[in-house]
C-alpha positions as CSV (number, residue, x, y, z in Angstrom):
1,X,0.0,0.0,0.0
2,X,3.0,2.4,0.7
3,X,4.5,1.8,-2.3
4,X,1.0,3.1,-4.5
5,X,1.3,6.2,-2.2
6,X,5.4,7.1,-2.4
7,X,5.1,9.0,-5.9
8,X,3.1,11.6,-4.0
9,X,5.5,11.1,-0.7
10,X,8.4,11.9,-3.1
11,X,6.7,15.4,-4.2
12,X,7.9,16.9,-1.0
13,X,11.3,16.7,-2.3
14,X,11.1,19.2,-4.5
15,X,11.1,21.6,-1.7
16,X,14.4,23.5,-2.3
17,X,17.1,22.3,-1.0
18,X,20.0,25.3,-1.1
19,X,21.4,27.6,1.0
20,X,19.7,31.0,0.5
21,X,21.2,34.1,-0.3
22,X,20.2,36.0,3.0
23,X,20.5,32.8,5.5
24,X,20.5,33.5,9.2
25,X,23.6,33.1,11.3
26,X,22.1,30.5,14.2
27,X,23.5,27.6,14.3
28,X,21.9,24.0,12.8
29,X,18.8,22.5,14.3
30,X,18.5,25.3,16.6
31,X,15.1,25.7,14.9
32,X,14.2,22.3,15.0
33,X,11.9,20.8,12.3
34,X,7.9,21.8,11.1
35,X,5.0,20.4,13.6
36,X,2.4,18.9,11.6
37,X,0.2,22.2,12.4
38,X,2.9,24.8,11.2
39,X,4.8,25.6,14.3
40,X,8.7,24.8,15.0
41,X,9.4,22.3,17.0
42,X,8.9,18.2,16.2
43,X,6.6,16.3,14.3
44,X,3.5,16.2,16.4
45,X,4.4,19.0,19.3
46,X,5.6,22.3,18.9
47,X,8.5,23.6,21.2
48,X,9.8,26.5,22.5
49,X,12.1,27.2,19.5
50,X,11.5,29.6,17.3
51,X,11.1,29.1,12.9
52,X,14.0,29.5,10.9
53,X,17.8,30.5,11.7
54,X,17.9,34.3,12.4
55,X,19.6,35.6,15.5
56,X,17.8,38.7,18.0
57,X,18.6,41.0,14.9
58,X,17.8,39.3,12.0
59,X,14.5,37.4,10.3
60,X,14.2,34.1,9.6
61,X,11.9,31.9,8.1
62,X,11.7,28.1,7.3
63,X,9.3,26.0,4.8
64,X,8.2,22.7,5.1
65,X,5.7,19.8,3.7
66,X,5.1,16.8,5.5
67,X,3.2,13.3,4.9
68,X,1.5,11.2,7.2
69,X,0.4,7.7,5.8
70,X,-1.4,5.4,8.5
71,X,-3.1,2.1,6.6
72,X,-6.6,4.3,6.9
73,X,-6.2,7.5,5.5
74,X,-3.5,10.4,4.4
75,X,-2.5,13.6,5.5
76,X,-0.3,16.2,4.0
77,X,0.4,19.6,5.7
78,X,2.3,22.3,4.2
79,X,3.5,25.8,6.0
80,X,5.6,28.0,6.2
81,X,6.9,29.7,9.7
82,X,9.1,33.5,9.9
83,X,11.2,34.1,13.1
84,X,11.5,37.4,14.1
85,X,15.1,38.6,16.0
86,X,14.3,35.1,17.7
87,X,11.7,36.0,19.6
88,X,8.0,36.0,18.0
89,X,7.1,33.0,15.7
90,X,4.0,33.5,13.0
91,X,3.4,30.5,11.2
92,X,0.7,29.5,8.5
93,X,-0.6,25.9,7.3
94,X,-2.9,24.0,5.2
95,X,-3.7,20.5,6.1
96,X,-5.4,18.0,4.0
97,X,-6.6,14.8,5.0
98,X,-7.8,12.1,2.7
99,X,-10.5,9.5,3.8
100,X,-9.4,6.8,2.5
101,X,-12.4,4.0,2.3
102,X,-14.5,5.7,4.7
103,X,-15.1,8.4,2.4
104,X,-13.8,6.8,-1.3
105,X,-12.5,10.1,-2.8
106,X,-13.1,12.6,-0.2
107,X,-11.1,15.2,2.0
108,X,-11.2,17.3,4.8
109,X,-9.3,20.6,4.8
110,X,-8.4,22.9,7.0
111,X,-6.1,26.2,7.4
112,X,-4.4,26.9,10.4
113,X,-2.3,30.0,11.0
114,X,-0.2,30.3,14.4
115,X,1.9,32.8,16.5
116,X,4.5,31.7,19.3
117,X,6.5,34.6,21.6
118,X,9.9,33.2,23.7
119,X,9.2,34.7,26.9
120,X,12.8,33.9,28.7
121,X,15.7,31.8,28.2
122,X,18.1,30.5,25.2
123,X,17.7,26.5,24.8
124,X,21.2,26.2,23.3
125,X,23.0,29.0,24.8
126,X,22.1,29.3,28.1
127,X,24.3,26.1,29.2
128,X,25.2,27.5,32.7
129,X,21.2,28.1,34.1
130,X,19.1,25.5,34.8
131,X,16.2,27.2,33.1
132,X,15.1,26.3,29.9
133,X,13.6,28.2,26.7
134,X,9.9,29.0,27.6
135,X,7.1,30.0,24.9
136,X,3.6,31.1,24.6
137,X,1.8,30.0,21.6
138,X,-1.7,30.1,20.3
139,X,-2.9,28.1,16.8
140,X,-6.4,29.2,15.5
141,X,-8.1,26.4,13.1
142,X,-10.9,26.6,10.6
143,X,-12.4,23.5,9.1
144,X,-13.4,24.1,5.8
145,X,-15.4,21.0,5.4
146,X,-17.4,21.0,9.1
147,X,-20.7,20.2,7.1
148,X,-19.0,17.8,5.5
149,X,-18.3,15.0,8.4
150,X,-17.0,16.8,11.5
151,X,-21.1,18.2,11.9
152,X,-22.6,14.6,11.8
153,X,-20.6,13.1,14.3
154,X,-21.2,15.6,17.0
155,X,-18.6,18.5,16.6
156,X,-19.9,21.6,18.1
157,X,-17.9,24.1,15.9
158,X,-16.3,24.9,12.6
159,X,-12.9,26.5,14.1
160,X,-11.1,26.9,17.4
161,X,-7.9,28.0,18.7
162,X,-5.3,26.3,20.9
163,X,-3.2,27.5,23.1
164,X,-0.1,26.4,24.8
165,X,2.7,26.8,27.1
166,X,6.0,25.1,26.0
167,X,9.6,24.7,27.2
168,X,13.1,23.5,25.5
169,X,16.6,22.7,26.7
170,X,19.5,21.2,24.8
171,X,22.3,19.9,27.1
172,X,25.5,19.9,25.1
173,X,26.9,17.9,27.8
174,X,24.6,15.2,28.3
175,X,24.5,11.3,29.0
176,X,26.9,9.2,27.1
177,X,28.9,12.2,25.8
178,X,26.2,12.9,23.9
179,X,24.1,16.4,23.2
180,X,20.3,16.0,24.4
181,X,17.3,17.9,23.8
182,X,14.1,17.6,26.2
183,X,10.6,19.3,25.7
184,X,7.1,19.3,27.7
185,X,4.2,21.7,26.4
186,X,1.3,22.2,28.1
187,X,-2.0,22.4,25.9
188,X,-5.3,23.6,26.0
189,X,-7.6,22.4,23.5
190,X,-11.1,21.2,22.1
191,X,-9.6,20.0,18.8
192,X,-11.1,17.0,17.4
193,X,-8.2,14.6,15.8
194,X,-6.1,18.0,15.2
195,X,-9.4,20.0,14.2
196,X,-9.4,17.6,11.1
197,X,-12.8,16.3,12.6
198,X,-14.3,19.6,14.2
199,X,-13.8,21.5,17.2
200,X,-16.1,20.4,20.9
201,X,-18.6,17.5,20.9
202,X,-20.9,15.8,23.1
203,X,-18.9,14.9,25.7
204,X,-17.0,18.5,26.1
205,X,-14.6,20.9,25.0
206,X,-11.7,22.6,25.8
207,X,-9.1,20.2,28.0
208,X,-6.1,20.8,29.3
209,X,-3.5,18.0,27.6
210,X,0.2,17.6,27.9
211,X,3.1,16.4,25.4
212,X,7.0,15.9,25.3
213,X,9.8,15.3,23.4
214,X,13.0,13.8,23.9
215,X,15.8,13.7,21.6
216,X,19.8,12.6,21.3
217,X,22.3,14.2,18.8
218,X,23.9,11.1,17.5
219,X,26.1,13.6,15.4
220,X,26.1,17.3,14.8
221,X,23.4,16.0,11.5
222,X,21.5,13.5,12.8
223,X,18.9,14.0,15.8
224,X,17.3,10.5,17.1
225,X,14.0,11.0,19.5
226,X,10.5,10.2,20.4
227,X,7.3,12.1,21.1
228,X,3.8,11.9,22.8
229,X,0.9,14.2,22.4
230,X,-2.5,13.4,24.5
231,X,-5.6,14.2,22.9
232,X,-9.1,15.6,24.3
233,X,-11.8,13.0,24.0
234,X,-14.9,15.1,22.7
235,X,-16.7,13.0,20.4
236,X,-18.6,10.1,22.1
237,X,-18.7,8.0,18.8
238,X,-15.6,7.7,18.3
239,X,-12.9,7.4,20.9
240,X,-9.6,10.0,20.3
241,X,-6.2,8.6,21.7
242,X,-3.0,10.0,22.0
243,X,-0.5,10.7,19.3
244,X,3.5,9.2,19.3
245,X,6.4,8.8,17.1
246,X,9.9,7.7,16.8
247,X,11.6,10.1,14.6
248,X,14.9,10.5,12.8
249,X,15.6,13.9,12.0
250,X,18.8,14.6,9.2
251,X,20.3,17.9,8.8
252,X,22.6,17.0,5.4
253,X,23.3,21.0,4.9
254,X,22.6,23.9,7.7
255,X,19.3,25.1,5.8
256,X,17.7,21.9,5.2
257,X,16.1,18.6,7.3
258,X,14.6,15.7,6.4
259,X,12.7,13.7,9.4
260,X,11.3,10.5,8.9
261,X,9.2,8.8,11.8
262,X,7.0,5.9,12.2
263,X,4.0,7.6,14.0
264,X,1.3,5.6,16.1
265,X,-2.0,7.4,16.2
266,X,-4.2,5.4,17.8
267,X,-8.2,5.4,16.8
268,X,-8.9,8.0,13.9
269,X,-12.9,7.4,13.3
270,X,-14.0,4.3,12.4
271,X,-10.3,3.1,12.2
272,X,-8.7,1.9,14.9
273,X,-5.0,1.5,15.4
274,X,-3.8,3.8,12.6
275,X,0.3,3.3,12.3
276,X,2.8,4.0,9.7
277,X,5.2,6.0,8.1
278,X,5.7,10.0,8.4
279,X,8.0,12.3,6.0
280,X,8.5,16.2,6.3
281,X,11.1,17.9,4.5
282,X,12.2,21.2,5.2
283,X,14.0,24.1,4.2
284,X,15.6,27.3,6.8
285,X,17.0,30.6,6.8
């Protein structure tokens, strides 16, 4: 089945690859990679960092399309995310998610635009404190098919916003002689599998949910880590569980990553135990 989806899996790699003429001077990775809704940070959580490479005085930016293939459906998100002087983060998505067999030939799409401000701390720099990099971020979601399927199950609205607290540190002196990276964010939510399926339900809405990262430099290029996201539980007709993944994340050049993952997302629908393969590829400045 993978294989009759990988020519549109290798259309992401047409994303330029190249160093750009005005690239920003922070170092590799300090960006990380492209959250599935837009932001910087992992696959499925954002993190304190902010989008692209530019230091407190310059702008950065970073683009990035990712695919998620589970045996029941597909999703494809691409965004884009500009750093400004390394402090505020505006970011802006589009997500769309095929059906697969329980809608032949149908898809739910939805926009989602974002904004993240570092409030204190450097995740790289400050090796000497114990603190980490803390942000504030808020993503607003609009569902441009609610009617579609996200009404009829029970979804109270069209659009929502989440908002969340994270925080970052990278320990260039870790276990094993080895440079970590450790995240937790703190979400508040009513988002129905992402928003993908609606916004509240029958059973609530907003909930306080957490998620984490963790992550070892096996090199200067290659980042190995894992991640969790929990999930509200709003819809009582289908249950929503939590998102994870075990990622790989590449950095071949300073301006460009390619992450591959195998993600485990639980129940999506009528589908229960969705796995597979995940692809983002990115480029920074």
């Amino acid at each position: 089945m993978f294989a009759q989806r990988l020519p549109r899996v290798l259309m992401l790699l047409t994303l330029p690859w190249y160093s750009p003429l005005y690239a920003g001077d922070r170092l590799a990775a300090t960006g990380g990679v492209t959250e599935i809704e837009g932001a910087a940070g992992g696959g499925i959580t954002p993190w304190a960092l902010i989008a692209g490479l530019g230091t407190d005085r310059e702008v950065g930016a970073s683009a990035a399309c990712t695919a998620v293939l589970p045996q029941g459906f597909e999703l494809y998100s691409c965004g884009i995310g500009v750093g400004i002087e390394n402090r505020l983060e505006l970011s802006a998505a589009k997500q769309r998610f095929d059906l697969g067999t329980t809608a032949p030939g149908e898809s739910i799409h939805m926009s989602t635009v974002g904004a993240k401000l570092r409030v204190f701390g450097d995740a790289l720099i400050d090796q000497d404190r114990w603190w980490p990099q803390v942000a504030v971020g808020l993503q607003w979601k609009n569902n441009e098919d609610f009617g579609f399927i996200p009404k009829a199950l029970g979804a109270r609205h069209p659009s929502g916003a989440d908002y969340y607290l994270a925080a970052t540190k990278i320990f260039l002196d870790g276990p094993a002689d080895h440079s970590w990276l450790l995240n937790g964010t703190l979400r508040e939510t009513e988002a129905n599998q992402l928003g993908l399926l609606g916004f509240g339900g029958d059973q609530g809405g907003y909930r306080l949910r957490t998620e984490g990262s963790v992550g070892v430099f096996l090199s200067d290029k290659l980042l190995l880590g894992g991640e969790y996201r929990q999930k509200p539980d709003d819809l009582r007709i289908y249950r929503e569980d939590a998102f994870s993944d075990l990622f790989v994340a590449w950095f071949p050049w300073k301006y460009s990553s390619l992450t591959a993952a195998y993600a485990d997302l639980g129940n999506i629908a009528n589908k229960p135990a969705q796995h597979g393969p995940y692809l983002s590829v990115q480029a920074s400045w």
